[in-house]
Structure formats: C-alpha cells, structure tokens
N, C-alpha and C positions, 0 to 999 in steps of 0.2 A: 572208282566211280564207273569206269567202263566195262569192269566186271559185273557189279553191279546190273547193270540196264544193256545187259550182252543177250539175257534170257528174255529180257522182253518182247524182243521180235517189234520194236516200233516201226518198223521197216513196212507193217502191215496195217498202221493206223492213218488214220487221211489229216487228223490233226491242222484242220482247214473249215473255217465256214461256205458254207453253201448256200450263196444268198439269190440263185436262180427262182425259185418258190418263194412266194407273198401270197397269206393269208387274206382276202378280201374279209372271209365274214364265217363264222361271228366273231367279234372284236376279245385278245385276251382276256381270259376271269370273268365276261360276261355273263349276266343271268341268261339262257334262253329260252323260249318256245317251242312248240311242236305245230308243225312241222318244222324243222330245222334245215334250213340249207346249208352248208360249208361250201365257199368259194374260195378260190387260189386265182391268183397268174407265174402264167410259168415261162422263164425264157431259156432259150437254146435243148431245146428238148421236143421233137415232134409227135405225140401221142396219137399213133396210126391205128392200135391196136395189137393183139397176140399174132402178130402175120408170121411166125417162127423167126423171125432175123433177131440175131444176137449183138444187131449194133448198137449201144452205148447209147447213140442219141434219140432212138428212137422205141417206142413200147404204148406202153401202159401206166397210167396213177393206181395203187393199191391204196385205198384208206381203210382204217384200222379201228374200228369204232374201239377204245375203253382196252383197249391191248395191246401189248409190243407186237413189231413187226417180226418177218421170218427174217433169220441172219442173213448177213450179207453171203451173195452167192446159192441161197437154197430157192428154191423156187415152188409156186404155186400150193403143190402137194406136202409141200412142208408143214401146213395148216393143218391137215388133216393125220400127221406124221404118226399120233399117240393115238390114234383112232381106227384100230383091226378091220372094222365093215369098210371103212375108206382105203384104207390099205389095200385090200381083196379087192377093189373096184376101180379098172384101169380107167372108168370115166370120172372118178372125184380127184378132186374136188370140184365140183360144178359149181354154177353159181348160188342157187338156193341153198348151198352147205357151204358156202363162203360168207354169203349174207346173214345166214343163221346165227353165225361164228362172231358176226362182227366187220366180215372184211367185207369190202366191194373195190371189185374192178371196171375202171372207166377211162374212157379215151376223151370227157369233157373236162373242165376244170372245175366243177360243184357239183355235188352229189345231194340229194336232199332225203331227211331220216323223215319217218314215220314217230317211229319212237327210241326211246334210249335202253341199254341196259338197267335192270333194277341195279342200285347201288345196296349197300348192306342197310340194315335198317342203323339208325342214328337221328342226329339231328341236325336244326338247319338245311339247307342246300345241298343236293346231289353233286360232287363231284365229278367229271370227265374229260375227255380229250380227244384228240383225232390224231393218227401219225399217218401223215401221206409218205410213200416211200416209191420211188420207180422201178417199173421193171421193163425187162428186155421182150424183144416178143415172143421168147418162149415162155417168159412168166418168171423168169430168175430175175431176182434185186440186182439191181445193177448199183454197184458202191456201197461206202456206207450212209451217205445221204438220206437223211430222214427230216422232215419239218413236226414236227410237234403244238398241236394247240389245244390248250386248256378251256375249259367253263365250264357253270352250272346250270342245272337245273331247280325247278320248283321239285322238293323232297315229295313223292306223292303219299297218299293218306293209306296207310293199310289196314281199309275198312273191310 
C-alpha cells in the first residue's frame, strides 16, 4: 500500500475544507437575471489589493466567470499564458483582457455581470458558475482554495 501512494506526492494536497468564503447571492442552481450581482463574506483574509506583498492573508478576490481558475502558485499572467500578443506585452494581462476572458479582480466581496458567456446552443437553461479563488498581492493564488458556485440562466433566443 505504501508503495503504492509513495508516487503520489499527497504531501502537496490541502485535503481540507475551506469554510472562510460564504456565497451571499445568487442562491445554488438558481435561475438568474441580468444584471447579475455575486456576493460572498469572507473571514480572516484582508482584500487590500495588488500592493506586491506575498502575505498569505492578504490580496485580492479573482472571479472566474464559466472557467477554472489559474493553478495553484501561478499568477495573474497565467491567463493570458497560451496567448503570444500577451506574452510580448510586459503590460497584460490588464484588466479589460481579464474581464474579456472572464476573470475580474477585486478587493470588494461582489462583483456585478453585465452579461454571461453564450453557452453552446442546446436546450432549456444556460448553465454556469463562478470560482472565486485568492490571491497574494503580486497576483499569485495563494493555496488551493477555491469556492465554486453554480446557476442558470434564461437560454437566449438565436434570432
């Protein structure tokens, strides 16, 4: 058995809930509207902003509209990682090429959408979600902490 699970490296897995982050809104699997706000409360974690400090308890909220987040330890530019004009460009990812993407960074606890990603065409209700994840103040994930929340939308008509 301990050969076995020798190669796994569990040494590196947090194998823990992380019950600091609560979901205010909107409520799991709910239908929603647009404009959409997503609210959280957050404890033991002070969101001052990108000020460069690499301490643990303090940063920034990354939300993730409809995509996984960047792995644990990569930061910011990671989003843009597979994308050569960002790559060339010691200023991206900025925030209009974050928010493009999907992501937004913020030092409040709710963020409010305009609008959603199209989902594929199908039927019924759009599926989606939000992954908030923290980061440090250079913009690196700090852990592997991530919160996850699902809901739908009204499928729009593609008239």
């Amino acid at each position: 058995c301990l050969v076995a699970t020798a190669g796994c490296q569990a040494g590196q897995l947090q194998f823990k809930n992380d019950h600091r982050l609560s979901f205010v809104s909107p409520q799991a699997r709910h239908r929603v509207t647009m404009p959409l706000t997503i609210s959280w409360t957050m404890k033991d974690f002070d969101a001052v902003g990108l000020d460069g400090s690499r301490d643990k308890g303090r940063g920034v909220f990354a939300v993730f509209v409809d995509r996984a987040p960047m792995p644990v330890g990569k930061d910011l530019r990671w989003v843009g990682h597979k994308d050569t004009s960002c790559e060339r460009d010691p200023r991206c990812p900025d925030a209009k090429y974050l928010a493009d993407r999907g992501v937004l960074v913020t030092t409040e606890t709710s963020v409010t959408l305009d609008v959603l990603p199209s989902a594929p065409d199908g039927a019924g209700d759009e599926q989606h979600y939000v992954n908030v994840v923290l980061l440090d103040g250079t913009g690196h994930r700090i852990g592997e902490s991530a919160w996850y929340r699902p809901f739908t939308s009204k499928r729009r008509s593609s008239s």
